[in-house]
DRENFI-737251 format. One line per 3 residues: number of its first residue (from 1); for each residue x negated, y, z negated of C-alpha. Coordinates in nm, 4 decimals, padded with zeros to 6 digits. Example, Ala and Ser with C-alpha at 12.3 -4.5 7.8 and 13.67 -1.06 7.14 Angstrom:
1	-01.2300,-00.4500,-00.7800; -01.3670,-00.1060,-00.7140
END
This chain:
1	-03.4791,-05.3209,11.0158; -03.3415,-05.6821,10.9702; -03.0158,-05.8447,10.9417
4	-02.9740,-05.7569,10.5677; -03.1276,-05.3775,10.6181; -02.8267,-05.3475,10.8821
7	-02.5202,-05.5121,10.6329; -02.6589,-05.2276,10.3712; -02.6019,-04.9749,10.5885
10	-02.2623,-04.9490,10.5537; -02.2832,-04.9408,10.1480; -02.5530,-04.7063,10.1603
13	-02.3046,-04.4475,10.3161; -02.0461,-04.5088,10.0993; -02.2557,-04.4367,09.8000
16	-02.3660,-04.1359,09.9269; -01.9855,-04.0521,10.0111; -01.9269,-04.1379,09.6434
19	-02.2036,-03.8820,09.5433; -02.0467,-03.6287,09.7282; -01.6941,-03.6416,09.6316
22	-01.7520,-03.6785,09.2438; -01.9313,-03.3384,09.2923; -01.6872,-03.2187,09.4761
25	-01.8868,-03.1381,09.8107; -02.0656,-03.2891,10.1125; -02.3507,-03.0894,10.0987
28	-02.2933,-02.9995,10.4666; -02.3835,-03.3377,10.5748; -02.1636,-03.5331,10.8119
31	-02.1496,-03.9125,10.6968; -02.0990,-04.2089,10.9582; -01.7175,-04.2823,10.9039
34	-01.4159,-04.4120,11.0936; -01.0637,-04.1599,11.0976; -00.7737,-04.3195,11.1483
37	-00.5314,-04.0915,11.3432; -00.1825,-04.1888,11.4836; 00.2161,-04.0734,11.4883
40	00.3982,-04.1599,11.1962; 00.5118,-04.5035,11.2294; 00.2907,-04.6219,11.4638
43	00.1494,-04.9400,11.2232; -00.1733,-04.7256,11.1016; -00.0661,-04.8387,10.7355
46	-00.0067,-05.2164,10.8166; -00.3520,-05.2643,11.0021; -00.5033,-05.1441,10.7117
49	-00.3257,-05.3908,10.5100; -00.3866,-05.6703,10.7486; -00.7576,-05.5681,10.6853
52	-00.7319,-05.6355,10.3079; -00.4911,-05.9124,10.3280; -00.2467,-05.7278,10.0531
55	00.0208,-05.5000,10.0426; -00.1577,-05.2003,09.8650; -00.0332,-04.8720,10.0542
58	00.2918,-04.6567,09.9789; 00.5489,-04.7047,10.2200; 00.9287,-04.4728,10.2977
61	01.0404,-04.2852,10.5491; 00.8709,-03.8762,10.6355; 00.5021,-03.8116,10.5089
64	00.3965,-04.0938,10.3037; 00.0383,-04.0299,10.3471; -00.0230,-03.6920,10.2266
67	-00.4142,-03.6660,10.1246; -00.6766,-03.8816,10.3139; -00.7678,-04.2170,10.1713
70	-01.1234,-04.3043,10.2016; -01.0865,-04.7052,10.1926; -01.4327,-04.8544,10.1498
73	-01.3996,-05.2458,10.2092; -01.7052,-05.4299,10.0207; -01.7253,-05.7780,10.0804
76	-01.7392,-06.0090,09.7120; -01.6449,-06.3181,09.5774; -01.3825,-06.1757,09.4039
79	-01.1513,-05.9627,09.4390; -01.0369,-05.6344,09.2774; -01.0001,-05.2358,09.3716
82	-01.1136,-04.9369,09.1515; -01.0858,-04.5834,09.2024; -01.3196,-04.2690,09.2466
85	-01.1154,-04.1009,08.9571; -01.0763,-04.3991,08.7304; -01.4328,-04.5734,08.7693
88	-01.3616,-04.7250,08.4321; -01.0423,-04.9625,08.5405; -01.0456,-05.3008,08.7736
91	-00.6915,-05.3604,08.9489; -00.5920,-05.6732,09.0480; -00.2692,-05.5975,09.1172
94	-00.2305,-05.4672,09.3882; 00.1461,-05.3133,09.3418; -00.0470,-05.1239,09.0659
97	-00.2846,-04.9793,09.3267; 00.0184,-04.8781,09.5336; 00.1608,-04.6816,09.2230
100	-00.1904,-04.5173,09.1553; -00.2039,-04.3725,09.4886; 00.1487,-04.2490,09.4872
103	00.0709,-04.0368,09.1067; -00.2442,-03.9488,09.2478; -00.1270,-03.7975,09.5598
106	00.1667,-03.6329,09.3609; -00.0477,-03.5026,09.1289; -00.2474,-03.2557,09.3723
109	00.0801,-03.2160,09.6421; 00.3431,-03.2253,09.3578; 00.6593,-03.4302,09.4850
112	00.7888,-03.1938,09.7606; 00.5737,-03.3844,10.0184; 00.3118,-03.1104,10.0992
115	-00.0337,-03.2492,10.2118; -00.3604,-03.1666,10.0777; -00.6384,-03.2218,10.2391
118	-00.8674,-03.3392,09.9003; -00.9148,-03.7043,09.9836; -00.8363,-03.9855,09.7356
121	-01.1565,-04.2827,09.7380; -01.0484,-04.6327,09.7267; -01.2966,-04.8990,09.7005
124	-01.1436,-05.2802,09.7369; -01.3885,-05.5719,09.7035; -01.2574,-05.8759,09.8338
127	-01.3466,-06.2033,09.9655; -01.1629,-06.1578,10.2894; -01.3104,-05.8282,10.4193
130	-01.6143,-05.7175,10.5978; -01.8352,-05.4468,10.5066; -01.6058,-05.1358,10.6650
133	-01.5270,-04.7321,10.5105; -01.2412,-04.5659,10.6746; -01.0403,-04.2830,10.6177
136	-00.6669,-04.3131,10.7000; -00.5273,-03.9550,10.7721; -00.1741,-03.8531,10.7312
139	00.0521,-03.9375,11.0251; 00.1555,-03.6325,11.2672; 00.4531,-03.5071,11.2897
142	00.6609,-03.2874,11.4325; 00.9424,-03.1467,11.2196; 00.9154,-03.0918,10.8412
145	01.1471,-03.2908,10.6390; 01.2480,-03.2163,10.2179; 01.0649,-02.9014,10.0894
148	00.8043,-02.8868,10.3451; 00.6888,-02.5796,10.5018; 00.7866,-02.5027,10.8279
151	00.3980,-02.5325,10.9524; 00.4172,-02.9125,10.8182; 00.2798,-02.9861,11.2197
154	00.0179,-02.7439,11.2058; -00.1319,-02.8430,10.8849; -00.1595,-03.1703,10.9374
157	-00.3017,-03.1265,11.2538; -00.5441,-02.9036,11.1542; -00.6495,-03.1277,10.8556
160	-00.7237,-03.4208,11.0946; -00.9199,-03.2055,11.3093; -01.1250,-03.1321,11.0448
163	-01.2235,-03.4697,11.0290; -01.2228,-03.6311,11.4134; -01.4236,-03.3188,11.5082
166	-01.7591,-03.4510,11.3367; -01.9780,-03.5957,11.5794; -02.0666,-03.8348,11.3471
169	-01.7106,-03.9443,11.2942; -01.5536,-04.2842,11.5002; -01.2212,-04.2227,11.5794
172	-00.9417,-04.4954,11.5736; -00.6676,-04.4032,11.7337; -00.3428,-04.5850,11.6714
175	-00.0736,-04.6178,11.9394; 00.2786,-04.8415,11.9384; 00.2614,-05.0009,12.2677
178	00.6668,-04.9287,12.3171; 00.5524,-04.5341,12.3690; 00.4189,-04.4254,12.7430
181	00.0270,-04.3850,12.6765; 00.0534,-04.0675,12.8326; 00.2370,-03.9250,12.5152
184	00.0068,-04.0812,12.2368; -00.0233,-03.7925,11.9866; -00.3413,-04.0035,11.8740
187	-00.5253,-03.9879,12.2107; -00.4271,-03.6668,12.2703; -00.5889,-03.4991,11.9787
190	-00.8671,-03.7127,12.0346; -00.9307,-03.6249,12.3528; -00.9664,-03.2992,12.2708
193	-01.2292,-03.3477,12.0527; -01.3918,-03.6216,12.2370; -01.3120,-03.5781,12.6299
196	-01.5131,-03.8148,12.7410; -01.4098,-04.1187,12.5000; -01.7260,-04.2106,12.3376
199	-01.6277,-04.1885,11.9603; -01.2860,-04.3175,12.0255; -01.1180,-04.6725,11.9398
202	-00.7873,-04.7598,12.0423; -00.5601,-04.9443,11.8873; -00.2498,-05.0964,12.0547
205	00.0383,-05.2063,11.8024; 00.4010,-05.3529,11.8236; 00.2691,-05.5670,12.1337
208	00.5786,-05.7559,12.0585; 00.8265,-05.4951,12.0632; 00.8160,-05.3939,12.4229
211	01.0654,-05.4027,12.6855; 01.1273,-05.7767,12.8141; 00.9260,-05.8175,13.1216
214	00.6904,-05.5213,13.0374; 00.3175,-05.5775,12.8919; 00.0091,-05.3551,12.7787
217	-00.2540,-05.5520,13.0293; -00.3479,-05.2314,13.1829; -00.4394,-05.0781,12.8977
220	-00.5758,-05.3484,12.7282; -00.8428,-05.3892,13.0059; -00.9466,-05.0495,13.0237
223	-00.7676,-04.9540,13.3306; -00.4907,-04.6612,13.2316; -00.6466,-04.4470,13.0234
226	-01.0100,-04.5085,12.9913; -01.2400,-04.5348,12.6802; -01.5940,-04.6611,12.6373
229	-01.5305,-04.8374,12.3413; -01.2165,-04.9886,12.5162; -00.8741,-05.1046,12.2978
232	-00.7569,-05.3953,12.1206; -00.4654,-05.4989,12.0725; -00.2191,-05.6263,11.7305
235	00.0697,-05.7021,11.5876; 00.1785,-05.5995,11.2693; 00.4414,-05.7296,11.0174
238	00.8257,-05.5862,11.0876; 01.0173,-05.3922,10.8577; 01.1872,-05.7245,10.7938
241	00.9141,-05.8919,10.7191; 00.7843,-05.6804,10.4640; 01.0748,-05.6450,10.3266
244	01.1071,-06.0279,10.2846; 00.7294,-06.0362,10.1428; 00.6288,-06.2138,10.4503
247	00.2065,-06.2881,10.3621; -00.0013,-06.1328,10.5315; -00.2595,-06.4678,10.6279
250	00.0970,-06.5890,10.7472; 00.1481,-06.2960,10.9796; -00.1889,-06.3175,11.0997
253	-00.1108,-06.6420,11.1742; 00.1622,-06.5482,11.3732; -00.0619,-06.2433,11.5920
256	-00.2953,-06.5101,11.6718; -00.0345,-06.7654,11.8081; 00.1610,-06.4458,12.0031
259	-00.1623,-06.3670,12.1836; -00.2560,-06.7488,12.2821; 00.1081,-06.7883,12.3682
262	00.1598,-06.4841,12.6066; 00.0870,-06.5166,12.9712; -00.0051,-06.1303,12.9854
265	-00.2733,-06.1603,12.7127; -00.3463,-06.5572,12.6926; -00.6694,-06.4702,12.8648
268	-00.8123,-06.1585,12.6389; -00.6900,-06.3195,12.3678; -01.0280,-06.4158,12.1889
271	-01.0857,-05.9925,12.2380; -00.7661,-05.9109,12.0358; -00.5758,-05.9047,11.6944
274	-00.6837,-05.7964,11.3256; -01.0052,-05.9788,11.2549; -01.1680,-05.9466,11.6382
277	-01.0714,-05.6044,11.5396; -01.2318,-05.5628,11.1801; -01.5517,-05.7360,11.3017
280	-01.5838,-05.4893,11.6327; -01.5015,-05.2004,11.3494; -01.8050,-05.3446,11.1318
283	-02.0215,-05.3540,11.3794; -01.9522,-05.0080,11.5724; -01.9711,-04.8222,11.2729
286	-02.3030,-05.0246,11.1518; -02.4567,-04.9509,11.4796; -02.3316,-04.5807,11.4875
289	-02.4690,-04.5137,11.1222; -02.7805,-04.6545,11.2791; -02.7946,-04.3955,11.4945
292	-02.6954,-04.1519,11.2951; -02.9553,-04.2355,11.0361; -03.2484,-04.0171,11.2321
295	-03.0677,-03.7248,11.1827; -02.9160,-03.7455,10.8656; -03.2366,-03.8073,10.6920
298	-03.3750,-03.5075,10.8510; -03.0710,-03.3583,10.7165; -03.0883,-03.4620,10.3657
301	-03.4971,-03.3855,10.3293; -03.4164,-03.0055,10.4440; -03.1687,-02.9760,10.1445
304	-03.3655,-03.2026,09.9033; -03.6579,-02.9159,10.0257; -03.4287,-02.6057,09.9444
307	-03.3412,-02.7340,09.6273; -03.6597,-02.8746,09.4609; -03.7635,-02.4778,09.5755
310	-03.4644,-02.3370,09.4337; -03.5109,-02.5596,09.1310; -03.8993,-02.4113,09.1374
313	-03.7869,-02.0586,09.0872; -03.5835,-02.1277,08.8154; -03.8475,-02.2594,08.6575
316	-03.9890,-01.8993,08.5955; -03.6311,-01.7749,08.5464; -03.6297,-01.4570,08.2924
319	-03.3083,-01.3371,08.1615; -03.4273,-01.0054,08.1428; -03.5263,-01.0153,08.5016
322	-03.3736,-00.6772,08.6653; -03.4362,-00.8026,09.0412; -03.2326,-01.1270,08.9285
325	-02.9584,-00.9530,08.7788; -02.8998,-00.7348,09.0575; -02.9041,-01.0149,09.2928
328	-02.6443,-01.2368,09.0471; -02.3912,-00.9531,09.0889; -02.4226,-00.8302,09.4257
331	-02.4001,-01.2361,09.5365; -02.0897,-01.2188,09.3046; -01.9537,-00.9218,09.4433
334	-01.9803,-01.1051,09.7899; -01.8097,-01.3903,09.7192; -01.5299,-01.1992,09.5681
337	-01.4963,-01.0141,09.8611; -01.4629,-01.3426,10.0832; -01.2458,-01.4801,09.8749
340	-01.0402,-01.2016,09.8709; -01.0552,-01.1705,10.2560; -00.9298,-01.5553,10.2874
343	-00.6247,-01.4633,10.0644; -00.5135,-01.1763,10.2636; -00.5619,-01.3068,10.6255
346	-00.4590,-01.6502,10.5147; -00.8129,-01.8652,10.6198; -00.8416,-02.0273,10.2863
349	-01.0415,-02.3527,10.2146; -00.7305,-02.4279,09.9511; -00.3475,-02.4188,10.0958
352	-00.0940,-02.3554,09.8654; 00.1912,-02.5871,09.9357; 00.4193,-02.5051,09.6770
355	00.4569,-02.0876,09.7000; 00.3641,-01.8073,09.8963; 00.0721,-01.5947,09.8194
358	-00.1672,-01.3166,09.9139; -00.1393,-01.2047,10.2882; 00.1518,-01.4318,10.2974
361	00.3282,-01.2291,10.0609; 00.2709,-00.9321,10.2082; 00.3768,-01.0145,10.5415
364	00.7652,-01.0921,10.3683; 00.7445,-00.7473,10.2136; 00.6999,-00.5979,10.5331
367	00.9141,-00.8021,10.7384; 01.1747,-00.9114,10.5301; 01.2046,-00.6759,10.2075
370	01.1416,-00.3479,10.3848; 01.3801,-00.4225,10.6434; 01.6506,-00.5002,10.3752
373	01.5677,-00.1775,10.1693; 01.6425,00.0514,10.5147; 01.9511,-00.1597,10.6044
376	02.0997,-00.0623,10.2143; 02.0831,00.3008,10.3394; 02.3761,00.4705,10.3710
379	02.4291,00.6673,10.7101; 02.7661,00.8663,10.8303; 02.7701,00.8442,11.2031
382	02.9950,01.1366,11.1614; 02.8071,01.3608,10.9564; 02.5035,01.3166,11.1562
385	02.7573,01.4074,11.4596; 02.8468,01.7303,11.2657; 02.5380,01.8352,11.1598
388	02.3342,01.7732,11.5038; 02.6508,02.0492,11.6474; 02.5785,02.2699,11.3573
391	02.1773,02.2634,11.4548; 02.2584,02.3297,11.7636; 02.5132,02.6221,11.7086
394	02.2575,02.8238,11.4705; 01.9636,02.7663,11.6661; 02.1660,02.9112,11.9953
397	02.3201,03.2066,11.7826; 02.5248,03.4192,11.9851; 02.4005,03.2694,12.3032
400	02.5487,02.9558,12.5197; 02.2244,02.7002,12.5778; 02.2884,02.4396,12.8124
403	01.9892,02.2351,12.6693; 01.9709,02.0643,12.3795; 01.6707,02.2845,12.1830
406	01.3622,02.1155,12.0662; 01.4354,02.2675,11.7309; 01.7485,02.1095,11.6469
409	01.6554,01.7298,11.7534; 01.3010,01.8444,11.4987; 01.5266,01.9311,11.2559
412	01.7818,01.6753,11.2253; 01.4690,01.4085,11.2388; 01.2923,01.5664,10.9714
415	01.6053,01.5057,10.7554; 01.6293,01.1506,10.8384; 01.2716,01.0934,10.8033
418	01.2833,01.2413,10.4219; 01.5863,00.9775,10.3754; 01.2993,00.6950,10.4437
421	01.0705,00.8094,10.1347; 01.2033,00.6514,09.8443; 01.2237,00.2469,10.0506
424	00.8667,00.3020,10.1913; 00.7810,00.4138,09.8193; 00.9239,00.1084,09.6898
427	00.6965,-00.0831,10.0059; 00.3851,00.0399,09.8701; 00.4887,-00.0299,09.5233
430	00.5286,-00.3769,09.5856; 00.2304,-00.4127,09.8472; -00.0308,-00.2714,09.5686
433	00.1357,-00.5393,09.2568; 00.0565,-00.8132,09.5219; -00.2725,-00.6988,09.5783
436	-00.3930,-00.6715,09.2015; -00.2229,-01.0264,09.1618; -00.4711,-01.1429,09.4652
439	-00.7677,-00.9624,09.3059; -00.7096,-01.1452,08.9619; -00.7019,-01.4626,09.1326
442	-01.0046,-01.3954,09.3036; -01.1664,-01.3158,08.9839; -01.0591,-01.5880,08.8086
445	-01.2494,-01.7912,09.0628; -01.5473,-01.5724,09.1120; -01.5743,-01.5597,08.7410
448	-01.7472,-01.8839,08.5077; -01.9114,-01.7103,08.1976; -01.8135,-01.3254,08.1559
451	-02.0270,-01.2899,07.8223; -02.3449,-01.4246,08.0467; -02.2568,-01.2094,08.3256
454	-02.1624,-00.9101,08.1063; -02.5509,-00.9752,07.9818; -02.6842,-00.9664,08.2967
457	-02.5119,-00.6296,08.4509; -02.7384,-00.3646,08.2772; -02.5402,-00.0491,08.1691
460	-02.4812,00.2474,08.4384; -02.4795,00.5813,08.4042; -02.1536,00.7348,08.2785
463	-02.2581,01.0094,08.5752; -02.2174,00.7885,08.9006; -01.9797,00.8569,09.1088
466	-01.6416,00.6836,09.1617; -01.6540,00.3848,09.3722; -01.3980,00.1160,09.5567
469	-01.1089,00.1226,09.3464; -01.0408,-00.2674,09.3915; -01.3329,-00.3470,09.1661
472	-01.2041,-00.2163,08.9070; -00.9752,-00.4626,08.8268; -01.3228,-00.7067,08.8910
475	-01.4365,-00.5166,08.6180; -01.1445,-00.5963,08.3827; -01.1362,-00.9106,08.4424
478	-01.5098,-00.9499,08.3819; -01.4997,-00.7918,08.0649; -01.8068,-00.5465,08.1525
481	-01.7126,-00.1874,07.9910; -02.0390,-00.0642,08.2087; -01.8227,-00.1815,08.5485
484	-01.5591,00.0609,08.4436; -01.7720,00.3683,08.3749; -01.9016,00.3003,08.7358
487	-01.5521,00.3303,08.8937; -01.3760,00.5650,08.6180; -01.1472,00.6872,08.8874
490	-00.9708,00.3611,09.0002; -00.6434,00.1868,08.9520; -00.6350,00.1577,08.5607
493	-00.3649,00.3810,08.5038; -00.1426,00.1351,08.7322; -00.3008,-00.2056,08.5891
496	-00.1933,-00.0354,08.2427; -00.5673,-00.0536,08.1143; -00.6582,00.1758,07.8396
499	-00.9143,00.3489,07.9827; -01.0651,00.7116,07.8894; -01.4035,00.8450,08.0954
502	-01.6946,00.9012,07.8240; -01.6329,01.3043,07.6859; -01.2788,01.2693,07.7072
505	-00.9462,01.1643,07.5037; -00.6378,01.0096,07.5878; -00.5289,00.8347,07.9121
508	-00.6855,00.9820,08.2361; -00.3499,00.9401,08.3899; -00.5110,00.7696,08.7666
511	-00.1326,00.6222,08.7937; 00.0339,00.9629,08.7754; -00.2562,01.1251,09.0184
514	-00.2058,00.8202,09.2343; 00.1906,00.8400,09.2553; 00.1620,01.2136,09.3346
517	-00.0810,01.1512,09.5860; 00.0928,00.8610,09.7432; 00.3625,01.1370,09.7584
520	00.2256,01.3913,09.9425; 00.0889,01.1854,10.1762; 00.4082,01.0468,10.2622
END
């Protein structure tokens, strides 16, 4: 492969990682790609800028990244940015860039500064940039801020693990050099992903911000805190500056002249700042695509082989098929299951930021609202005093005990324990409501034509016997009157479905048989 097959590598990916997104899946292939991961604050967002020469990103205090932005850097003669979701528009101004991101992010999060972890793709062609896709993740943090849930840490973390623990992924990890090393949320995470520093860039910023008579040399040469790809070294724009609009070929300007000028770095200086940086960026990920490529296209001819086969059976597809229409529903019935599974233990692909739901849900009626319902008892210390000597008396009769009797203590307890019915009622009552409100969501989500589906579901005997009682509500929602004569004894009476077995009239009253079994059993 020559010079020009290795400068298209880099495009190629990001077409395929183009592909992918618009369809909203990778296929299950890992693409070449560089994460950047750091603390908040720690300059991630300026050496991005400093890449594209222009003040494009949303800046502010907390979360300010809060979906990943897949920046693909194209190099052109002129210069513009588009986006994934608005193919159709060129912006040249870059402030207007800055305000897309910001409505698109608070269009999926919504403005209480939840994360999501659906990325946003950026594509900036420019005659100051080298061929280069990265994704910059949300910064880590520690304590939520605003409306955030208290797990803020967690989810983060969890969303840029998702993405450093690739092995095809490069990982550049972004530390200010006025932290200790040793507590670099950055390397830390990616040390656990990558213990032996292969994938993993660093990147030292705020050089110029340390402690007079203190300096990163150590680090810079590879000494501290060892990586094979070693660490370079830059120095952003202050808060000042950007606030005075200082230009970013001016502050580049300035790296270059803080490097040359400082006795500490003076003589790694050619091996650090922004554009040693974007070209060593260009050319690992070039040369890691390369090797990537074996695999990948070993990868991609697999699927490309299931799906042409896939594609081949459909091409003798028969409505009427019964094999087919079996298979459609049980493979429905699965994924209804896992998605109902993922609700209640709380493993979802999807995290809702903005409410609780599913197992969630249940967890506060069990912890919090069942604990308030017994707490609104009412309980006389005294009575219960009076009646434990009265149990005692009668159960002793004309004879002194000087033990307490077994009877009495059984009793008194049974009499307390009936004074629990009516909150752990109430418990179940509001358990079963959330778990009909998690099967209709799974439904709604299992379910994409219920006319086609209700055509392929052929009609069962009105003689089967009942089955699961969760399906039935599948079976509402569906719209399949064969699904209900499957499962006539289910929860209909308590989703407040019409619903009368064939041969008989009226309301088959499942809610009242359910309440009065619930009953006795409790």
């Amino acid at each position: 492969m020559g010079n020009r097959g290795m400068e298209e590598l880099i495009p190629l990916v990001n077409k395929l990682q183009d592909a992918f997104s618009s369809i909203g899946q990778s296929c299950h292939l890992d693409l070449p790609q560089i994460a950047v991961v750091g603390g908040q604050s720690a300059g991630k967002s300026s050496v991005l800028e400093n890449f594209v020469g222009r003040d494009f990103l949303p800046r502010g205090s907390g979360i300010v990244t809060r979906r990943p932005l897949i920046l693909q850097l194209i190099f052109s003669k002129t210069e513009y940015a588009e986006f994934l979701h608005c193919k159709s528009k060129k912006f040249t101004d870059f402030d207007e860039v800055r305000q897309e991101i910001e409505a698109e992010t608070d269009r999926v999060t919504g403005t209480n500064k939840g994360i999501s972890p659906v990325p946003i793709n950026l594509r900036v062609y420019s005659p100051h940039v080298l061929n280069l896709t990265l994704i910059d993740l949300p910064g880590i943090t520690k304590v939520p801020v605003g409306d955030q849930p208290q797990d803020i840490e967690f989810q983060i973390r969890d969303m840029i693990l998702q993405f450093i623990s690739r092995e095809s992924s490069l990982i550049l990890a972004v530390t200010p050099a006025n932290m200790d090393l040793a507590n670099s949320d950055a390397l830390k995470m990616a040390k656990e992903v990558d213990p032996q520093g292969l994938r993993t860039i660093g990147v030292i910023t705020k050089l110029d911000l340390m402690d007079e008579g203190t300096d990163a040399r150590d680090v810079l040469e590879n000494k501290l805190l060892p990586l094979r790809r070693g660490y370079i070294g830059v120095v952003n724009r202050s808060q000042k500056d950007i606030d005075g609009k200082k230009d970013i070929r001016a502050a580049l300007a300035a790296e270059r002249k803080f490097f040359l000028s400082h006795p500490a770095y003076r003589h790694m200086a050619e091996r650090m700042g922004t554009p040693h940086l974007q070209r060593v960026l260009n050319q690992q990920l070039t040369n890691h695509i390369r090797e990537t490529l074996p695999s990948l296209r070993s990868k991609l001819q697999s699927q490309l082989l299931s799906l042409e086969k896939e594609v081949e059976e459909y091409k003798n597809f028969r409505p009427d098929d019964p094999a087919r229409k079996t298979k459609a529903l049980l493979q429905m019935v699965q994924q209804f299951g896992l998605d109902f599974e993922k609700r209640i233990e709380g493993s979802g692909d999807q995290v809702d930021t903005l409410e609780l739901s599913g197992g969630a849900r249940i967890n506060r009626i069990f912890h919090e609202r069942f604990p308030f319902e017994l707490v609104k008892m009412e309980f006389d210390e005294k009575d219960l005093r009076r009646e434990i000597s009265y149990a005692i008396k009668n159960i002793h009769g004309v004879r002194t005990g000087l033990f307490t009797p077994d009877l009495a203590f059984e009793a008194i307890v049974k009499k307390q324990v009936v004074k629990l019915k009516e909150p752990c009622l109430k418990c179940v009552d509001l358990v079963i409501q959330e778990l009909i409100n998690t099967v209709r969501q799974c439904t709604s989500k299992v379910l994409v034509s219920p006319g086609s589906l209700a055509r392929a579901i052929p009609a069962p005997s009105p003689l089967l016997p009942p089955k699961n009682p969760l399906l039935v509500e599948f079976g509402i929602k569906l719209g399949i009157p064969g699904l209900f004569l499957v499962f006539p004894e289910g929860w209909a009476g308590i989703l407040g479905v019409p619903h009368s077995p064939p041969g008989s009239s009226g309301n088959s009253g499942n809610g009242n048989r359910f309440r009065s079994f619930r009953a006795r059993n409790l």
